[in-house]
C-alpha positions as CSV (number, residue, x, y, z in Angstrom):
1,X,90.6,17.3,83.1
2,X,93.2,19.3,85.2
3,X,92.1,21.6,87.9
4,X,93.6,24.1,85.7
5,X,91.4,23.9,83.1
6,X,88.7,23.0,85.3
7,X,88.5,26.7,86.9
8,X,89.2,28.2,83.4
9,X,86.1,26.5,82.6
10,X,83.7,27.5,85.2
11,X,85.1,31.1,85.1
12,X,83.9,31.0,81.1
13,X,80.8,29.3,81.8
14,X,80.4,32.3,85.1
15,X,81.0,34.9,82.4
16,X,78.4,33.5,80.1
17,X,75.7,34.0,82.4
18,X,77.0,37.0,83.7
19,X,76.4,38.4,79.9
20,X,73.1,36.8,79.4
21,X,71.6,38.1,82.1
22,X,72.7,41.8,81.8
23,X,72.9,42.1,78.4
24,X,73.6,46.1,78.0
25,X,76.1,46.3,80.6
26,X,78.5,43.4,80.9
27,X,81.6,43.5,78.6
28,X,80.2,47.6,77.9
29,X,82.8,50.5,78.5
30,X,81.0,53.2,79.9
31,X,82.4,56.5,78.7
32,X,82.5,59.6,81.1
33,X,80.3,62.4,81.4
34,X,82.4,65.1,79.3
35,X,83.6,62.6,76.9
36,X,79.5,61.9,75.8
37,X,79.0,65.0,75.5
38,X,82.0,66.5,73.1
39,X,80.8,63.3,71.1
40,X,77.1,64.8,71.1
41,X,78.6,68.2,70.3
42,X,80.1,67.2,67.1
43,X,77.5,64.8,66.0
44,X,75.0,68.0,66.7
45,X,77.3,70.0,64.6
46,X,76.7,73.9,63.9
47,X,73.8,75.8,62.5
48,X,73.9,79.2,62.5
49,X,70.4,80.6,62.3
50,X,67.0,79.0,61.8
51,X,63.7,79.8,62.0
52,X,60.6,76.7,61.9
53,X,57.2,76.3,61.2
54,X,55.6,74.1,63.1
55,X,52.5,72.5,64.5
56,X,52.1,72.3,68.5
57,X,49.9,69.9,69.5
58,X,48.1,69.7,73.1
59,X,46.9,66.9,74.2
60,X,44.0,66.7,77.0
61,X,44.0,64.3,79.6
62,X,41.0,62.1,78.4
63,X,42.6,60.5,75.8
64,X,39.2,60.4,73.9
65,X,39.4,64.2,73.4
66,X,41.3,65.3,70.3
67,X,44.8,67.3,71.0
68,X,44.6,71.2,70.2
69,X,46.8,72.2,67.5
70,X,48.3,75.5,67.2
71,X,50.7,77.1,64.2
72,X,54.4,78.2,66.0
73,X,57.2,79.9,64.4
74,X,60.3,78.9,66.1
75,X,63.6,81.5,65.3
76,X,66.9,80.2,66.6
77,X,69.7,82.4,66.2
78,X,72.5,80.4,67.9
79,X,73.6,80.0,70.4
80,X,71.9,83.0,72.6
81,X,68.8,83.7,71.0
82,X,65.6,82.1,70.8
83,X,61.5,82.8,70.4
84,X,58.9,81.3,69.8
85,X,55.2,83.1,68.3
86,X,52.3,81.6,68.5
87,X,49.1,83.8,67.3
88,X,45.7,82.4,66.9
89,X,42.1,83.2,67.7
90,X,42.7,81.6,71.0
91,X,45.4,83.3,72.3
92,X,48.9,84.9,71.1
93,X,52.3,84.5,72.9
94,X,55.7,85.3,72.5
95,X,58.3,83.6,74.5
96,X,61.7,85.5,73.7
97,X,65.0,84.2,75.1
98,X,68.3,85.7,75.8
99,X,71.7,84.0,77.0
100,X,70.0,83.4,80.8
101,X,66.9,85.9,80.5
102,X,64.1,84.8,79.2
103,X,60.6,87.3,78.9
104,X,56.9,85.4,78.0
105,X,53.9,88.0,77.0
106,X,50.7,86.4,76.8
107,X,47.6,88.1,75.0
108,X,49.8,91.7,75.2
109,X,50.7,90.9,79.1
110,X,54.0,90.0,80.5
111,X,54.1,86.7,82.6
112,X,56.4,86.0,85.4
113,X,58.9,83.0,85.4
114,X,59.6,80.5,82.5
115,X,57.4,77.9,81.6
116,X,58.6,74.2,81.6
117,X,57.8,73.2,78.4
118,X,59.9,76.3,76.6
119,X,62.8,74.5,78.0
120,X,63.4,72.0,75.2
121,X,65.0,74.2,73.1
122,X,67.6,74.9,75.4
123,X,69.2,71.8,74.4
124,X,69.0,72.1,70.7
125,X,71.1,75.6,71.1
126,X,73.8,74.1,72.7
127,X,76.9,72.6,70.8
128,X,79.7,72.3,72.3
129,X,80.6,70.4,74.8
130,X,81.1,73.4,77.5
131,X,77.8,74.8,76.4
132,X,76.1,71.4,76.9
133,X,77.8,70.7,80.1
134,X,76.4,74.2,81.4
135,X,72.6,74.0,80.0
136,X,72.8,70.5,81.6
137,X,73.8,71.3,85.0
138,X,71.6,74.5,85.1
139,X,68.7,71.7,84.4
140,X,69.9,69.7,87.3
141,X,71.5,67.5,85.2
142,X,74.7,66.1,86.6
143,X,77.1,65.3,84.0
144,X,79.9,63.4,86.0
145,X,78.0,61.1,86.6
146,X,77.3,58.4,83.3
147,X,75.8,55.1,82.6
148,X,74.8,52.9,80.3
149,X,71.1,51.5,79.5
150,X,68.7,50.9,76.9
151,X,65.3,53.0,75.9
152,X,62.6,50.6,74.7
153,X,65.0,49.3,71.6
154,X,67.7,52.0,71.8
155,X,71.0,51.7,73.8
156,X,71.7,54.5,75.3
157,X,73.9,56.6,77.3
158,X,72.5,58.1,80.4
159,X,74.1,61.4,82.2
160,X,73.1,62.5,85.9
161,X,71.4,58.7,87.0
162,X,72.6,55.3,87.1
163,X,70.4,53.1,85.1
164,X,67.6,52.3,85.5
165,X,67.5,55.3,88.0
166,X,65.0,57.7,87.0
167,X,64.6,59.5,90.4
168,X,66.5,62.5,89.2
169,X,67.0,64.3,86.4
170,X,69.5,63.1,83.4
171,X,70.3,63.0,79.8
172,X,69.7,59.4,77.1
173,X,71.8,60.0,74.4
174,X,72.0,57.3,71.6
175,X,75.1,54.9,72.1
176,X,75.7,54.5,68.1
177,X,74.8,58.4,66.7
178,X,75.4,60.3,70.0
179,X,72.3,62.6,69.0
180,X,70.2,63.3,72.3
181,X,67.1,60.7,72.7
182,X,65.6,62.1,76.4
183,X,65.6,64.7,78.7
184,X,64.2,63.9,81.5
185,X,63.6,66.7,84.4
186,X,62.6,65.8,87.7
187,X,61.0,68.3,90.0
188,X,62.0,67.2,93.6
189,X,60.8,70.3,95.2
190,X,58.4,70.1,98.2
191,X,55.5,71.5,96.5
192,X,55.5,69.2,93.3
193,X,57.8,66.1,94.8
194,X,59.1,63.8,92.2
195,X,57.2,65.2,89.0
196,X,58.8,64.3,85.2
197,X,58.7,66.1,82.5
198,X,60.1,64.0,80.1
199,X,61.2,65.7,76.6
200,X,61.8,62.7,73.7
201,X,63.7,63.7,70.2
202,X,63.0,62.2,67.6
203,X,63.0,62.3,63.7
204,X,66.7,63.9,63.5
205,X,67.4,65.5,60.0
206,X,70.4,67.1,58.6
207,X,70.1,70.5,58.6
208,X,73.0,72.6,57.0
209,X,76.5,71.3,59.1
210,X,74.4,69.9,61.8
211,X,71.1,67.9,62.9
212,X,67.9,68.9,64.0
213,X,64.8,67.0,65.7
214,X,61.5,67.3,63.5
215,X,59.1,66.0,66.6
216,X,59.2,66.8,69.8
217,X,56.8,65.1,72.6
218,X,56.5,65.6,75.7
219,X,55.5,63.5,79.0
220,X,54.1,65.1,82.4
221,X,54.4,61.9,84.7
222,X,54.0,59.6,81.7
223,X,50.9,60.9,80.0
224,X,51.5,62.3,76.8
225,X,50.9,66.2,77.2
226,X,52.6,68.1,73.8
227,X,54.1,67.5,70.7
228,X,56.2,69.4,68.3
229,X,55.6,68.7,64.6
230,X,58.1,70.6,62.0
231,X,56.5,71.9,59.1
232,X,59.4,73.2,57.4
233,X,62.0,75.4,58.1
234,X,64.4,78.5,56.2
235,X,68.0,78.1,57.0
236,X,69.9,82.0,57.8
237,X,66.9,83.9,57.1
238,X,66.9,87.5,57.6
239,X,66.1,88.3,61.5
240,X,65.0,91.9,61.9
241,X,67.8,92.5,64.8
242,X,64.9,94.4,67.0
243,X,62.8,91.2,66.9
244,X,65.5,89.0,69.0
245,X,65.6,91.7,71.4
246,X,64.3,91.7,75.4
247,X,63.4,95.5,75.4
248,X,62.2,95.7,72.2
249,X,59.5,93.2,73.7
250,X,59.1,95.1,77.2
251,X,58.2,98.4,75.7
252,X,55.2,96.9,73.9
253,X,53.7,95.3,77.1
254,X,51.6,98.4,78.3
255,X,51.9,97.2,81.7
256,X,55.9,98.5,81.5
257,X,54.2,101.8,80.2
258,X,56.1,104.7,82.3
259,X,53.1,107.0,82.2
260,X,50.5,104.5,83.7
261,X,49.7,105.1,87.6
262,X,50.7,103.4,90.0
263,X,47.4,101.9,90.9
264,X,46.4,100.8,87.2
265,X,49.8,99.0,87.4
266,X,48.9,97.0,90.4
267,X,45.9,96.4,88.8
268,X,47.8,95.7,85.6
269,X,50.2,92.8,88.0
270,X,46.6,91.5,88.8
271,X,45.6,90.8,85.1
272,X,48.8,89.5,84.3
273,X,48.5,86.7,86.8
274,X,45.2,86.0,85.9
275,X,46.1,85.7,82.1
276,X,49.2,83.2,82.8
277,X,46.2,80.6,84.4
278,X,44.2,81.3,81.8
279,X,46.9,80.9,79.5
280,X,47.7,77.3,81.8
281,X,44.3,76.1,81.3
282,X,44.2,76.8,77.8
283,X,47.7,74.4,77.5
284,X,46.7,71.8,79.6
């Protein structure tokens, strides 16, 4: 054997191991950041306006407690507006979003600040690739940065990390449909250092010119916390305009009342604050 084809051999042989032992990155072209996500975009497609019935399920930390379940109506009017209702005997909340604003009144109060698990939908009301770039990055998500990896038997492309990295936050999206798999959100903030709030879609359906998720689960630091179960859902339906709207929802909060005194509204702030833990407890 020459030394010629001696060298061409052990370079094969170099590359065969090379593949064997990194299976889901060797011989892989790793497409950028932008590029993913125009793909995502158009496998998303559009849908116009939607509104979905579904259950929300909250699970307790002792596993051998059953999961709460509570009935939700879910009205997207794309890409802007979203809100969520939820009325039962325990409690009722309406969590209204629109463009960057978003307003949460819990048992006829208004609570401050957005909570964490509302931000799911953010994702499912953006398609197009500028929109997606921009919800991402507002998440923390940074989308020059790509990879590729695998999720339990999925290969997957991963935005903001290099896999495995799961330090910060980042987008899976499925290598062969291009239909979002994980966001993951990592708090790195002093107060709550290196929590994950990891948001799984599953059980994509076609729905009008595009795709939507039927369950949505969510992970706090790897215990399973939420899920979202679709019901069914009305394509278009008729959206009183006044319903999607911010003020609309302020003026029914009496703490926004002009004509209560000042001292009843600091009272009012008090109660407020009180019913977003209760509300917490009640979630958790």
């Amino acid at each position: 054997m020459t030394p010629v084809l001696t060298a061409f051999f052990i370079a094969a042989f170099s590359v065969m191991l090379v593949t064997a032992a990194a299976p889901d990155r060797a011989g892989a072209y790793v497409l950028e950041g932008p590029h993913v996500l125009e793909l995502t975009a158009g496998a998303m497609g559009t849908i116009a306006a939607l509104q979905v019935n579904q259950k929300m399920l909250i699970y307790p930390e002792t596993p051998e407690t059953t999961p709460v379940v509570f009935d939700e109506t879910a009205t997207y009017v794309m890409p802007e507006r979203f809100r969520s209702d939820i009325v039962s005997e325990r409690v009722q909340r309406t969590h209204l979003v629109f463009a960057d604003s978003s307003l949460t009144v819990i048992d006829g109060r208004m609570a401050v600040g957005e909570n964490p698990f509302d931000l799911y939908q953010r994702l499912l009301r953006s398609r197009t690739r500028p929109r997606l770039m921009r919800t991402l990055n507002r998440l923390g998500v940074e989308t020059a940065v790509s990879s590729l990896g695998r999720l339990e038997e999925t290969v997957v492309f991963i935005l903001g990390a290099r896999y495995p990295d799961e330090s910060v936050s980042q987008l899976a999206v499925d290598k062969e449909t291009f239909l979002p798999i994980r966001l993951l959100l990592v708090d790195r903030g002093t107060e709550a250092a290196g929590r994950h709030l990891e948001i799984v879609y599953r059980n994509w359906q076609k729905v009008q010119s595009g795709w939507f998720p039927f369950q949505v689960v969510f992970y706090t630091n790897g215990r399973l916390a939420r899920e979202i179960r679709v019901a069914d859902l009305r394509l278009n339906p008729s959206i009183p305009s006044d319903m999607m709207d911010l003020e609309t929802l302020k003026t029914s909060v009496a703490v926004h009342d002009a004509g209560t005194p000042q001292g009843q509204k600091q009272e009012a702030v008090k109660e407020v604050q009180q019913a977003v833990q209760d509300f917490q407890k009640k979630f958790e």
